[in-house]
Each structure stands twice: as C-alpha cells, then as structure tokens.
PDB file of N, H, CA, C and O in Angstrom:
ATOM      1  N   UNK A   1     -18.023 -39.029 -10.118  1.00  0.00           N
ATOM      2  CA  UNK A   1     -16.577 -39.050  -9.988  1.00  0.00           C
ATOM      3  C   UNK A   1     -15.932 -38.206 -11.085  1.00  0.00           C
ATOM      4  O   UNK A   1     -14.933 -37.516 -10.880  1.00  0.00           O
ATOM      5  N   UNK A   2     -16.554 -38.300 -12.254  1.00  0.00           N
ATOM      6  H   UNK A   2     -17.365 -38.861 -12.420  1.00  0.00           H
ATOM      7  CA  UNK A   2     -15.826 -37.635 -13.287  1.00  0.00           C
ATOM      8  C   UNK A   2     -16.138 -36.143 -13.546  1.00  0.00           C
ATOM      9  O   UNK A   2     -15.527 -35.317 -14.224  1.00  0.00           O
ATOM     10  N   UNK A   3     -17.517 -36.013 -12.642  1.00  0.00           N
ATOM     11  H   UNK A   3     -18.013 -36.684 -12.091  1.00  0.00           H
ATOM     12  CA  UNK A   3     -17.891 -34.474 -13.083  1.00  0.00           C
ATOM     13  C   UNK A   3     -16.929 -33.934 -11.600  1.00  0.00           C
ATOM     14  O   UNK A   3     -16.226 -32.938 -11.770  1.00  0.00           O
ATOM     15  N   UNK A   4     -16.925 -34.295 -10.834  1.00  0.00           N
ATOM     16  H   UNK A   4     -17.497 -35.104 -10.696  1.00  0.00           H
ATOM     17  CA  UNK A   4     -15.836 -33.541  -9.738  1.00  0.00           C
ATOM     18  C   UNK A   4     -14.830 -33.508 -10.303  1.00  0.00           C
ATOM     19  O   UNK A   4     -14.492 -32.370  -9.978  1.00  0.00           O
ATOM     20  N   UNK A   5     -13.740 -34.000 -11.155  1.00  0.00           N
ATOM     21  H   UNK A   5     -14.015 -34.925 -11.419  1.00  0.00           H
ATOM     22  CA  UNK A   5     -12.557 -34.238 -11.719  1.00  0.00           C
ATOM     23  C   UNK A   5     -12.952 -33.337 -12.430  1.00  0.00           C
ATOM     24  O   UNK A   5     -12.065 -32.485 -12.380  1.00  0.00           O
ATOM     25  N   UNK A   6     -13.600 -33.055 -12.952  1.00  0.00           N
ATOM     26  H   UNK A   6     -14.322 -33.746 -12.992  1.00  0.00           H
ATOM     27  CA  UNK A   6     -13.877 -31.954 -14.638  1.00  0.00           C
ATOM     28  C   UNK A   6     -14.400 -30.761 -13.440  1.00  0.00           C
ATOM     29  O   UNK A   6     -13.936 -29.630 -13.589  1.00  0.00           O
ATOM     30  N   UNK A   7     -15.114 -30.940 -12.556  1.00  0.00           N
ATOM     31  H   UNK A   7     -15.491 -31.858 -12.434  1.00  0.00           H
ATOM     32  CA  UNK A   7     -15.076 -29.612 -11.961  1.00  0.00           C
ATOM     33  C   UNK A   7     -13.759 -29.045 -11.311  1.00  0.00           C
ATOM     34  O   UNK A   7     -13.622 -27.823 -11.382  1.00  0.00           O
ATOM     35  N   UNK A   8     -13.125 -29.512 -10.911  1.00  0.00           N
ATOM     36  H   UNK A   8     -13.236 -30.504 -10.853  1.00  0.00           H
ATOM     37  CA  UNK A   8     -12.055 -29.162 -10.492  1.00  0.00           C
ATOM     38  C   UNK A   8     -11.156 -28.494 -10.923  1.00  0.00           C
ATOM     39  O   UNK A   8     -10.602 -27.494 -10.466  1.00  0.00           O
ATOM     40  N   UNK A   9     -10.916 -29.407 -12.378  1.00  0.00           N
ATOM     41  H   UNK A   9     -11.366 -30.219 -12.749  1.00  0.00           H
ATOM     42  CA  UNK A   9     -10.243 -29.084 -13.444  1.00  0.00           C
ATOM     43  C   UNK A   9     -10.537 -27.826 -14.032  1.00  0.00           C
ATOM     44  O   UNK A   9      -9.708 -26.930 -14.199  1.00  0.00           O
ATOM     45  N   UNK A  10     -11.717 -27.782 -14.336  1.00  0.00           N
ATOM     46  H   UNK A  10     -12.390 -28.509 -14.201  1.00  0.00           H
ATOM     47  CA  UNK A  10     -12.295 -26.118 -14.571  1.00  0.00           C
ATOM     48  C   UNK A  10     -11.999 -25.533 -14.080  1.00  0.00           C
ATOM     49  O   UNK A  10     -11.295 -24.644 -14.560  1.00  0.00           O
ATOM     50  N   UNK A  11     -12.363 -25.582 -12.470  1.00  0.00           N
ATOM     51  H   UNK A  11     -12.935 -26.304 -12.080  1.00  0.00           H
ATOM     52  CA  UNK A  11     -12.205 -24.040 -11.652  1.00  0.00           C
ATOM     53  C   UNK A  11     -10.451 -23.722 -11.115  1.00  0.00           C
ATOM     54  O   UNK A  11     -10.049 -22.749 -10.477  1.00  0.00           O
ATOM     55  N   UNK A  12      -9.445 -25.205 -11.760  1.00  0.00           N
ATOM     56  H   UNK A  12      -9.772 -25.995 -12.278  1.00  0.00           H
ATOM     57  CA  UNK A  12      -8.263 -24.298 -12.038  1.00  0.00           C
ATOM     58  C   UNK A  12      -7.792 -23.807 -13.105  1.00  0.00           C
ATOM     59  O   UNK A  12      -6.708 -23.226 -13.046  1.00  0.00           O
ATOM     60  N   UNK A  13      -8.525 -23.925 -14.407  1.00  0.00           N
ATOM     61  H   UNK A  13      -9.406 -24.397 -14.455  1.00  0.00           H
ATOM     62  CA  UNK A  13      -8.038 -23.154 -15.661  1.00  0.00           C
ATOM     63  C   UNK A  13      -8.885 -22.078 -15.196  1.00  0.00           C
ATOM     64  O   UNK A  13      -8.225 -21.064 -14.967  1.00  0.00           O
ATOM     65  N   UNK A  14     -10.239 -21.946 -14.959  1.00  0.00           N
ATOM     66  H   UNK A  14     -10.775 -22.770 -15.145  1.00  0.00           H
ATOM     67  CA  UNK A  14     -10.866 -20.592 -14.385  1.00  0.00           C
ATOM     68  C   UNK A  14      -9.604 -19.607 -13.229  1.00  0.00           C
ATOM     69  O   UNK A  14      -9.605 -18.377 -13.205  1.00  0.00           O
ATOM     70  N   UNK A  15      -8.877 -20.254 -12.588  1.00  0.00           N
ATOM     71  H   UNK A  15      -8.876 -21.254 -12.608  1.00  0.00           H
ATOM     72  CA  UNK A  15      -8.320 -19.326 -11.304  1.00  0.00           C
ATOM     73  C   UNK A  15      -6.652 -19.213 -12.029  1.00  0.00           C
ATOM     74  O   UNK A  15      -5.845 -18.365 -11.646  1.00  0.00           O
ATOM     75  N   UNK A  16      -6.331 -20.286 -13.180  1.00  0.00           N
ATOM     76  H   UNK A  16      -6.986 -20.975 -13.490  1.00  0.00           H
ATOM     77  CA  UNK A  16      -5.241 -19.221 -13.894  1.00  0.00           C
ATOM     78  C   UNK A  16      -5.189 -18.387 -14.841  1.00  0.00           C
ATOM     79  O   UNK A  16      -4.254 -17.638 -15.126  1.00  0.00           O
ATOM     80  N   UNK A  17      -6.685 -18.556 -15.596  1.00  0.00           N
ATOM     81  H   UNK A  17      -7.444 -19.164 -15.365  1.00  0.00           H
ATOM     82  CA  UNK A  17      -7.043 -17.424 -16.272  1.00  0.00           C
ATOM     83  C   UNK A  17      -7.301 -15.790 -15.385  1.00  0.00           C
ATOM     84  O   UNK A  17      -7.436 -14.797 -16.100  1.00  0.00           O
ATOM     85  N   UNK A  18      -7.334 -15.680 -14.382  1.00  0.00           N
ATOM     86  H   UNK A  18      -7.224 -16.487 -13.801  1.00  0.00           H
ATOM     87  CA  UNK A  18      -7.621 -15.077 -13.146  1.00  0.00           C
ATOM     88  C   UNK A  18      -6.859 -14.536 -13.576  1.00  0.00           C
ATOM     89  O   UNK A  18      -6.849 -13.689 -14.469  1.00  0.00           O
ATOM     90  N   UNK A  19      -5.473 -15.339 -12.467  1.00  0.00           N
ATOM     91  H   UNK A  19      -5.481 -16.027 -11.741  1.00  0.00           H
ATOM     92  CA  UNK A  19      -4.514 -15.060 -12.112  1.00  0.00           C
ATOM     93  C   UNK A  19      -3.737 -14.259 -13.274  1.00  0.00           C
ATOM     94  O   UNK A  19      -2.971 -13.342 -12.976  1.00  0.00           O
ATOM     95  N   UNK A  20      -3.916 -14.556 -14.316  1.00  0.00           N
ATOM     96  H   UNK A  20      -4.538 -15.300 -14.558  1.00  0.00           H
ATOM     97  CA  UNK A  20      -2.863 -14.018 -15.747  1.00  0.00           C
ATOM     98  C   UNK A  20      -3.524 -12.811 -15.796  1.00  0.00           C
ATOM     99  O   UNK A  20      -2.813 -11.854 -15.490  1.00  0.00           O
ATOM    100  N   UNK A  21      -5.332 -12.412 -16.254  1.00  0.00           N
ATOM    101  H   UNK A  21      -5.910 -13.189 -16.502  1.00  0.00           H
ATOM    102  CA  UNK A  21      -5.838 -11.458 -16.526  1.00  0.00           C
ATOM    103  C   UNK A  21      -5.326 -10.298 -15.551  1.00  0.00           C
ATOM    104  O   UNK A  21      -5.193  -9.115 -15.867  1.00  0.00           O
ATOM    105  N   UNK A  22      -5.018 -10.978 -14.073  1.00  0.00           N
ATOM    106  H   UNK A  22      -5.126 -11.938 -13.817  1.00  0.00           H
ATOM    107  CA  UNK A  22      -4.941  -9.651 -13.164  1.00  0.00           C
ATOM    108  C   UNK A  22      -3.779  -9.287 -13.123  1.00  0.00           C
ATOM    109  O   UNK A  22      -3.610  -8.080 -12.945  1.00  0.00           O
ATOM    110  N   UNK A  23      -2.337 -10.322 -13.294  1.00  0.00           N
ATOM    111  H   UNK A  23      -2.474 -11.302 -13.438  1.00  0.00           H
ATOM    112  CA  UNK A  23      -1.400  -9.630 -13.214  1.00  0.00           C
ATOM    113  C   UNK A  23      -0.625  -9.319 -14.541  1.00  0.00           C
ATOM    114  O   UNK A  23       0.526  -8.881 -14.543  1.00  0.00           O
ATOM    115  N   UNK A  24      -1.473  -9.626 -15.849  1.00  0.00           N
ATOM    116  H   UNK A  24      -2.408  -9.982 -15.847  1.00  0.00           H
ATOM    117  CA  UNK A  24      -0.856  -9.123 -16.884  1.00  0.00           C
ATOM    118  C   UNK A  24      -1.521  -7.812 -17.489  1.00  0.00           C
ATOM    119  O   UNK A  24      -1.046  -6.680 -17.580  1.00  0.00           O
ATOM    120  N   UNK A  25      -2.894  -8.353 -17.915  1.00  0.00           N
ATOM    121  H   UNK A  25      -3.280  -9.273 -17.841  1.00  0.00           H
ATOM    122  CA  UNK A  25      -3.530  -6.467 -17.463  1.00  0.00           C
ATOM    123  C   UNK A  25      -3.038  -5.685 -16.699  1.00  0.00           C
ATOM    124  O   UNK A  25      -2.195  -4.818 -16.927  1.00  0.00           O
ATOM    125  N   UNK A  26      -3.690  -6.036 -15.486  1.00  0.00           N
ATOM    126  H   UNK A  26      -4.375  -6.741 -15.301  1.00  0.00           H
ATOM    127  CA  UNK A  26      -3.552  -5.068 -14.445  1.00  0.00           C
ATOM    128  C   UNK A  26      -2.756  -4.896 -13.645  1.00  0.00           C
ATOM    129  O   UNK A  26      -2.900  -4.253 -12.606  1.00  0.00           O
ATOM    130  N   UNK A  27      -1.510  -5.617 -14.133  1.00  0.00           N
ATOM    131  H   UNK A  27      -1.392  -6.140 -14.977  1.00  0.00           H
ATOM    132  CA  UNK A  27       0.309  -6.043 -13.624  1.00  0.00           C
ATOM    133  C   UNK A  27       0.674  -4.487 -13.777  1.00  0.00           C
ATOM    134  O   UNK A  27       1.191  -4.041 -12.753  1.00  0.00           O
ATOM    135  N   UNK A  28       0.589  -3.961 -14.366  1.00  0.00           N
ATOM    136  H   UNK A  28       0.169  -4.323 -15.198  1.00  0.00           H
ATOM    137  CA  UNK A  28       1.207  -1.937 -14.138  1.00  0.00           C
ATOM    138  C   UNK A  28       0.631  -1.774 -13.523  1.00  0.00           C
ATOM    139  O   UNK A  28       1.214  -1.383 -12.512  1.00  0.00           O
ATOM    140  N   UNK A  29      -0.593  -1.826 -13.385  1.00  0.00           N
ATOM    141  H   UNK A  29      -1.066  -2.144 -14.207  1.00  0.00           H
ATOM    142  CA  UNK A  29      -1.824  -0.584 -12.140  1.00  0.00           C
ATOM    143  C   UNK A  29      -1.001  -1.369 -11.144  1.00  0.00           C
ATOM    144  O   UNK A  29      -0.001  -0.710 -10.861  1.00  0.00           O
ATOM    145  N   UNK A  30      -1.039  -2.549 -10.491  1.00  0.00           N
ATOM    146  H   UNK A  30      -1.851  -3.084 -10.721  1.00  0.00           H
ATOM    147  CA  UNK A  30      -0.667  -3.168  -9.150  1.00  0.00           C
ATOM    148  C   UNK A  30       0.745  -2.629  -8.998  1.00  0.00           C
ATOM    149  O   UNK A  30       1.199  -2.322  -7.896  1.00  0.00           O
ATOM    150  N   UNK A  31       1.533  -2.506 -10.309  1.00  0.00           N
ATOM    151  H   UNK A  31       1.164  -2.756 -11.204  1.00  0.00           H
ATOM    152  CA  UNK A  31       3.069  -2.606  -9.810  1.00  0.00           C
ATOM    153  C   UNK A  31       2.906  -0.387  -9.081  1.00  0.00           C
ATOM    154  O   UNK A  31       3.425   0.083  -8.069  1.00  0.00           O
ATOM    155  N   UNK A  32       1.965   0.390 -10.195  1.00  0.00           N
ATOM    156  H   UNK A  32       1.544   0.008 -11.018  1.00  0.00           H
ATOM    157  CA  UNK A  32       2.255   1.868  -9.925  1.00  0.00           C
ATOM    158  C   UNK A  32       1.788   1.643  -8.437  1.00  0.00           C
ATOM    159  O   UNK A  32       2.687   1.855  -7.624  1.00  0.00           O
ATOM    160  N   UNK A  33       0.786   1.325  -7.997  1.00  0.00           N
ATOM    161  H   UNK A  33       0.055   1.152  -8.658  1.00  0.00           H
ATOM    162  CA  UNK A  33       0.629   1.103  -6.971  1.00  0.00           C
ATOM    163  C   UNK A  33       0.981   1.187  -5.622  1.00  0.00           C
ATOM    164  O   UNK A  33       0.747   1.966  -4.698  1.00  0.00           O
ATOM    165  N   UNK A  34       1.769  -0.099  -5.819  1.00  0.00           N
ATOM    166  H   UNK A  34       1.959  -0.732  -6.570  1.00  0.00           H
ATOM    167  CA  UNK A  34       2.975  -0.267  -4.705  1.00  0.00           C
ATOM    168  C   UNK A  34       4.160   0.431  -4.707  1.00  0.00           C
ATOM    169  O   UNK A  34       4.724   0.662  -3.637  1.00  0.00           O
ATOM    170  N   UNK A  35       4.741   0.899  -6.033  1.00  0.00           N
ATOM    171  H   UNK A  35       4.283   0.712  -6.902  1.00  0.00           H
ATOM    172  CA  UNK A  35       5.612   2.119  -6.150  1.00  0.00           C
ATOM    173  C   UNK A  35       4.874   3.644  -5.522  1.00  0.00           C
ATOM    174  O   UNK A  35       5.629   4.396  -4.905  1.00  0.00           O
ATOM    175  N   UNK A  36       4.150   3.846  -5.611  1.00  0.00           N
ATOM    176  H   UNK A  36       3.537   3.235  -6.113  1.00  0.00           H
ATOM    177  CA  UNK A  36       3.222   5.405  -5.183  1.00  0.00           C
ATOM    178  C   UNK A  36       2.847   4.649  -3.523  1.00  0.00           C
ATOM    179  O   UNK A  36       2.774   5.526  -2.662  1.00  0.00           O
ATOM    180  N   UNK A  37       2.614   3.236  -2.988  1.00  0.00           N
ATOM    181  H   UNK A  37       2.673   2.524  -3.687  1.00  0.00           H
ATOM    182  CA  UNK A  37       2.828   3.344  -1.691  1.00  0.00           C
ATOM    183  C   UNK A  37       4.152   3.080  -0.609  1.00  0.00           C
ATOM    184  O   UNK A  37       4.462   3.322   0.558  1.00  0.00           O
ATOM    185  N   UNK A  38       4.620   2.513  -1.647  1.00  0.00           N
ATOM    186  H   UNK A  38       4.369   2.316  -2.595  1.00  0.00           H
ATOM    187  CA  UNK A  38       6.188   2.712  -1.010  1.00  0.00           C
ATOM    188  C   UNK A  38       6.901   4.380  -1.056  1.00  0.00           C
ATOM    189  O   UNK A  38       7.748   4.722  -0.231  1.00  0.00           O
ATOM    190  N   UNK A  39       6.526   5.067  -1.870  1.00  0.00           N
ATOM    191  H   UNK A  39       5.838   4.789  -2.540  1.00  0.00           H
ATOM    192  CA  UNK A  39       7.086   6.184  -1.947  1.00  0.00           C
ATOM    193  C   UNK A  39       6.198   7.001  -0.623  1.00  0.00           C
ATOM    194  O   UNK A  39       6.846   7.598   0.237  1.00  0.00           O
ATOM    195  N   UNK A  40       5.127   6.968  -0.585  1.00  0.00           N
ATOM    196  H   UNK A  40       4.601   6.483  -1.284  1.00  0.00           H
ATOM    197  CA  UNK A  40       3.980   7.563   0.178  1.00  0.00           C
ATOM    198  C   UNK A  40       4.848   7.082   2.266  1.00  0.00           C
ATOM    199  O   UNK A  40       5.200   7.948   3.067  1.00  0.00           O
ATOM    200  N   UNK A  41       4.897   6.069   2.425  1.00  0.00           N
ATOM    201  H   UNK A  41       4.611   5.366   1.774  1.00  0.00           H
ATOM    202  CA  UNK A  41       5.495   5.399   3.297  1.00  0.00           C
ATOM    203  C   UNK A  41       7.386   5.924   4.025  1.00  0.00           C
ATOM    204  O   UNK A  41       7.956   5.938   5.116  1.00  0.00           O
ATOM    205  N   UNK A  42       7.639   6.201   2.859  1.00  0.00           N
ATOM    206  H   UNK A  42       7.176   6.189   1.972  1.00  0.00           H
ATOM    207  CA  UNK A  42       9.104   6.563   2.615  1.00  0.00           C
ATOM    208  C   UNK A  42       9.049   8.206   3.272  1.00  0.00           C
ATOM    209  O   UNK A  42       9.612   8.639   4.278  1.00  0.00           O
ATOM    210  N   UNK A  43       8.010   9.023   2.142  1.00  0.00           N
ATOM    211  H   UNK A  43       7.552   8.672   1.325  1.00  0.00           H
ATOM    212  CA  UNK A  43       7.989  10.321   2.671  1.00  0.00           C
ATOM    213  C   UNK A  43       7.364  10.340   4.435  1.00  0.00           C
ATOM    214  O   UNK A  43       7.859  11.156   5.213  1.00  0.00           O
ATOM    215  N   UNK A  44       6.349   9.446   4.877  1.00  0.00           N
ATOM    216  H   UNK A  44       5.947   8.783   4.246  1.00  0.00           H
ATOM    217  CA  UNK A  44       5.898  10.092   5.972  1.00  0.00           C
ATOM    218  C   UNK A  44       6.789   9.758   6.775  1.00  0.00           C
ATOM    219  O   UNK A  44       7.090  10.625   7.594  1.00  0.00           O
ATOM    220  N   UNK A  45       7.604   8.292   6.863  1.00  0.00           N
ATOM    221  H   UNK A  45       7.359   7.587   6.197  1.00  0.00           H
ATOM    222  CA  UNK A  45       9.087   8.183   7.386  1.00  0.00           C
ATOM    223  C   UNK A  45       9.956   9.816   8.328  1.00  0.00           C
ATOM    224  O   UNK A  45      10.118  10.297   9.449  1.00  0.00           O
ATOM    225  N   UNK A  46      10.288  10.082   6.755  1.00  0.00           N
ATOM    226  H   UNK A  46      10.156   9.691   5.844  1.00  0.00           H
ATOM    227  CA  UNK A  46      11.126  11.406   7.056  1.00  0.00           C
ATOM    228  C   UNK A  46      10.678  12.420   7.352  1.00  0.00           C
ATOM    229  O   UNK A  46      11.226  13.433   7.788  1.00  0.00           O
ATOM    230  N   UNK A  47       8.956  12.053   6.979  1.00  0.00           N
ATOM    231  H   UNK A  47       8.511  11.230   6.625  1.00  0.00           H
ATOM    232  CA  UNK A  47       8.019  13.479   8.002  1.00  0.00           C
ATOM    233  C   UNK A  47       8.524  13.173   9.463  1.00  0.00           C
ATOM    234  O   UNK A  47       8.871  14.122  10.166  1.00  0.00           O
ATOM    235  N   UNK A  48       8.583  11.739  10.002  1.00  0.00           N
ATOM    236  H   UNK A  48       8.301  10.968   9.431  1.00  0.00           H
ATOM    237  CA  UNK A  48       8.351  11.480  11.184  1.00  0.00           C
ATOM    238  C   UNK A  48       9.634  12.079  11.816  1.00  0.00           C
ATOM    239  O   UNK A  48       9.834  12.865  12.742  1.00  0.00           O
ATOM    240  N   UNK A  49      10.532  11.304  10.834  1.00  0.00           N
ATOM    241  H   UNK A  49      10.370  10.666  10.082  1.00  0.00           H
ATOM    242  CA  UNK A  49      11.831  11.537  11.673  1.00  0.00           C
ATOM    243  C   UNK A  49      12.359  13.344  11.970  1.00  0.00           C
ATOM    244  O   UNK A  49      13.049  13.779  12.891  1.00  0.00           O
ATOM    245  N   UNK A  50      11.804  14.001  10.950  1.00  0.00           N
ATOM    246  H   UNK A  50      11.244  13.647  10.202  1.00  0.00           H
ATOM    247  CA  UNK A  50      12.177  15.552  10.899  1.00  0.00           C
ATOM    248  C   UNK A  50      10.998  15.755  12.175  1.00  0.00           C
ATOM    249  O   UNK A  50      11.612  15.993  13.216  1.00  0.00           O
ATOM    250  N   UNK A  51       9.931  15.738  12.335  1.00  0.00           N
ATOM    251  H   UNK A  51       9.433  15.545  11.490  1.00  0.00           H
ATOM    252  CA  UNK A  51       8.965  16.119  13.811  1.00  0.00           C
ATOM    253  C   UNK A  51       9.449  15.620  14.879  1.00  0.00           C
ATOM    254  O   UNK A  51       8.999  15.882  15.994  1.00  0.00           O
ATOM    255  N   UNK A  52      10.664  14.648  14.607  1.00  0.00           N
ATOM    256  H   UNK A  52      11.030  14.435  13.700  1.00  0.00           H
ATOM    257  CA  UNK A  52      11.187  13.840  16.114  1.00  0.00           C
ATOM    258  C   UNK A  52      12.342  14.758  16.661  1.00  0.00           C
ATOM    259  O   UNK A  52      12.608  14.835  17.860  1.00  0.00           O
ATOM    260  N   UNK A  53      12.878  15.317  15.857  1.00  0.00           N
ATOM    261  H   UNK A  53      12.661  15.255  14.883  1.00  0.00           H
ATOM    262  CA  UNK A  53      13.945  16.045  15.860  1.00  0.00           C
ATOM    263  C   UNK A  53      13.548  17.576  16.202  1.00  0.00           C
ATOM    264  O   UNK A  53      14.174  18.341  16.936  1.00  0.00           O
ATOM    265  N   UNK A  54      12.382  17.829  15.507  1.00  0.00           N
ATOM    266  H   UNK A  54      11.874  17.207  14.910  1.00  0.00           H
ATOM    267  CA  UNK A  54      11.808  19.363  15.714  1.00  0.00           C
ATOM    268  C   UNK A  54      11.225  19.066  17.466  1.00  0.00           C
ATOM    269  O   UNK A  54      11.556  19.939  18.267  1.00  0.00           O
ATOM    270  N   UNK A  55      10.540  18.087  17.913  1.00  0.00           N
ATOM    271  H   UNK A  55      10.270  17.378  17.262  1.00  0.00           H
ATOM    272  CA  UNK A  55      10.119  17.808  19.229  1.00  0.00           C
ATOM    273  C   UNK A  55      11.374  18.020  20.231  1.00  0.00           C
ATOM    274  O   UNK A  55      11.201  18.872  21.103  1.00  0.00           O
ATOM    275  N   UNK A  56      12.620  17.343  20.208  1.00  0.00           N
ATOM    276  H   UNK A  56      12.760  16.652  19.499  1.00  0.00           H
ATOM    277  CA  UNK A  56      13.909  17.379  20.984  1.00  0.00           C
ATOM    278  C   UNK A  56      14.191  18.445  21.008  1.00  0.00           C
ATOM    279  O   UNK A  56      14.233  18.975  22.118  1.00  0.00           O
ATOM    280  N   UNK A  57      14.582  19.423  19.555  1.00  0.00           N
ATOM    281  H   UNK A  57      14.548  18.992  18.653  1.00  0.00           H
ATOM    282  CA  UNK A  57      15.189  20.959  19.920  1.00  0.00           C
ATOM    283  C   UNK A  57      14.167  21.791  20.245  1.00  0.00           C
ATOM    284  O   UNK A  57      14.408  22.632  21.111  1.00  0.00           O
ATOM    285  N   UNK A  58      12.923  21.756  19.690  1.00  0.00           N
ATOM    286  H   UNK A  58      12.727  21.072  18.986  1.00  0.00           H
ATOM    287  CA  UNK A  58      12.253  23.184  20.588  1.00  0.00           C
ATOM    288  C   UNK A  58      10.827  21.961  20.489  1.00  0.00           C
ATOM    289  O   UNK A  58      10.374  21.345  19.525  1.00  0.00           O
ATOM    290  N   UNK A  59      10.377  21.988  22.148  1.00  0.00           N
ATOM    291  H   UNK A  59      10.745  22.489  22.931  1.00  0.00           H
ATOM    292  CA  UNK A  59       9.157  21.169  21.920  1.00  0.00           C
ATOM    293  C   UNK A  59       7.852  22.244  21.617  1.00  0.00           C
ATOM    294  O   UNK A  59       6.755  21.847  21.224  1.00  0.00           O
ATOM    295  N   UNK A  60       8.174  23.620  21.866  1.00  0.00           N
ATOM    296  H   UNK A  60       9.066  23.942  22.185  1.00  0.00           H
ATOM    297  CA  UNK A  60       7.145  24.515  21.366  1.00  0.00           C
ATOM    298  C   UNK A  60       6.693  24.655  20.082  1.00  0.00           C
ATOM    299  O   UNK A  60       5.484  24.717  19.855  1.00  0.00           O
ATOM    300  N   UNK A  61       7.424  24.706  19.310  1.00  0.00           N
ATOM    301  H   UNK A  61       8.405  24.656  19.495  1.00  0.00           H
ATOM    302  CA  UNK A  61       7.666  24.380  17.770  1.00  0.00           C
ATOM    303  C   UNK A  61       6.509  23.234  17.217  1.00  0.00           C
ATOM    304  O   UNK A  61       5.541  23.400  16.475  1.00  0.00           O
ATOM    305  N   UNK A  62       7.074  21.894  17.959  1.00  0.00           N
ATOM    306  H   UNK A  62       7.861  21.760  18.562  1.00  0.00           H
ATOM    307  CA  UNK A  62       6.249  20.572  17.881  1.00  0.00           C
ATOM    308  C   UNK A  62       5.039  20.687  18.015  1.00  0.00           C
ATOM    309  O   UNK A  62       4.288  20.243  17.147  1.00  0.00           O
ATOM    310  N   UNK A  63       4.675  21.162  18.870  1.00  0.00           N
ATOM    311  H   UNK A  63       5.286  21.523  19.576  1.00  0.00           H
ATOM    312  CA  UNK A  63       3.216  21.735  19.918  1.00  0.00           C
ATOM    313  C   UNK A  63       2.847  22.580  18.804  1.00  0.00           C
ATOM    314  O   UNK A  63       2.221  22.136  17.841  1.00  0.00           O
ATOM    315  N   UNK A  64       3.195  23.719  18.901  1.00  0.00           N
ATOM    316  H   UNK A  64       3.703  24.079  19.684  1.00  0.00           H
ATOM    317  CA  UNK A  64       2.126  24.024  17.360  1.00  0.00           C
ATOM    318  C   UNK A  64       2.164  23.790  16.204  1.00  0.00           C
ATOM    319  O   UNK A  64       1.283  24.330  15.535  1.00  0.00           O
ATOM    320  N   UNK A  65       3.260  22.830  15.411  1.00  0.00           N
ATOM    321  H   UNK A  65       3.976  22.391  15.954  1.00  0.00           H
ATOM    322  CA  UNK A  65       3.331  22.149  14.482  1.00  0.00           C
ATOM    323  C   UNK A  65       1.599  21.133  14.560  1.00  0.00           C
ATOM    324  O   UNK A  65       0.719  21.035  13.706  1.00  0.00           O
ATOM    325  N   UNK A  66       1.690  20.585  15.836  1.00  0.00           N
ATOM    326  H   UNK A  66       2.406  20.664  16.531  1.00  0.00           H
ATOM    327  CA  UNK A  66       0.521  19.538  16.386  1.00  0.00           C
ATOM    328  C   UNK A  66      -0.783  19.971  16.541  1.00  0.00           C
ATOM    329  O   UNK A  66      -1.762  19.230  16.451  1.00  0.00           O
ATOM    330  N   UNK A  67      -0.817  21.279  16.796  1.00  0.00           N
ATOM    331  H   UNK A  67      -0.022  21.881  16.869  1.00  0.00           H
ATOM    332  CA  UNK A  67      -1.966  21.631  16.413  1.00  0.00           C
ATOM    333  C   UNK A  67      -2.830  22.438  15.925  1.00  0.00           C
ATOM    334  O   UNK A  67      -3.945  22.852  16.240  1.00  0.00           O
ATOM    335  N   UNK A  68      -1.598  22.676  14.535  1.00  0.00           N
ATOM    336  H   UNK A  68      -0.692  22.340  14.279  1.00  0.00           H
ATOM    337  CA  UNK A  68      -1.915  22.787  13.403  1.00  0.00           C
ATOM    338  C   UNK A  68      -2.418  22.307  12.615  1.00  0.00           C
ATOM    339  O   UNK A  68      -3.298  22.881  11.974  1.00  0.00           O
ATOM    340  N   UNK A  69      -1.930  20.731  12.316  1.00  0.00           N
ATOM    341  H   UNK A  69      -1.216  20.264  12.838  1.00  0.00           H
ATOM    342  CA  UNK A  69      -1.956  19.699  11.703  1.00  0.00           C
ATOM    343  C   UNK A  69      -3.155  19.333  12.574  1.00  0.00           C
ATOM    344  O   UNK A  69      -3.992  20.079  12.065  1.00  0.00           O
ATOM    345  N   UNK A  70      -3.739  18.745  13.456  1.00  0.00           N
ATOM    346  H   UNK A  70      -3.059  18.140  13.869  1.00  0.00           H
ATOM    347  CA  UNK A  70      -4.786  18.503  14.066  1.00  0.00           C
ATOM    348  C   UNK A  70      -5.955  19.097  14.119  1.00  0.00           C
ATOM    349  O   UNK A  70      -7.094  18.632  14.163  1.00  0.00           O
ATOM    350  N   UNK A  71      -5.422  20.531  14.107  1.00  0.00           N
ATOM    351  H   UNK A  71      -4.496  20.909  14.071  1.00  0.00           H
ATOM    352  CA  UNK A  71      -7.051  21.560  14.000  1.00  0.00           C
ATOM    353  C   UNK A  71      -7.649  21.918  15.248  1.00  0.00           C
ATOM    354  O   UNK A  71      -8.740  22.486  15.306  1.00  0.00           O
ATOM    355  N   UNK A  72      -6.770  21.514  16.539  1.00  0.00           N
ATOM    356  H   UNK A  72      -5.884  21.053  16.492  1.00  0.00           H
ATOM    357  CA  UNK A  72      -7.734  21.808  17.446  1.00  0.00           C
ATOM    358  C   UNK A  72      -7.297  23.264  18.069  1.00  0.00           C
ATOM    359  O   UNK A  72      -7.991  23.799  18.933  1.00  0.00           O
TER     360      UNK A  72
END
C-alpha cells in the first residue's frame, strides 16, 4: 500500500520535473518553433491565395506555374 503511494508520488515529481525541464529549457526552441510554423503557414496561405487569383485571370499562367513547381 505504501510503496504504490510512494510510487506514485515519485512518478509525479518525476513528470513535473519533465514538464519544467522541457518547457523552461527548451521553452524558446518550442516557442521559435511555433513562431517559424505559424509564419511558414501564413506565407503558403498567400502563396495559395495569389495562385487562386493567377488560376481565375489567366488559367495558362496557372498551368505552367503547375508544372513547374511539379516537374512534370
């Protein structure tokens, strides 16, 4: 009974020692991270929306924009 209570107890000072090491260390790497994939996300956005727009006014344009970018 008491070593389950003491195990327990352990493996939550073990999982907030975790928890601190990863987001206080490694709290910048995670935060650049998500800043460089939100930005990454943001740009292909306005890739999309500028190829949606290049597709409507000339779809020839699009077409070899497409397979360019594709390679075929």
């Amino acid at each position: 009974m008491f070593r389950t209570v003491f195990a327990v107890g352990a493996m939550a000072i073990v999982g907030i020692l975790a928890m601190k090491l990863m987001f206080g260390i490694f709290g910048a790497l995670v935060g650049l991270f998500v800043v460089l994939l939100f930005w990454a996300l943001k740009i292909a956005f306005i890739g999309l929306i500028i190829y949606l727009i290049i597709r409507v006014i000339s779809p020839d344009t699009a077409r070899k924009i497409k397979e360019n970018v594709s390679g075929a």
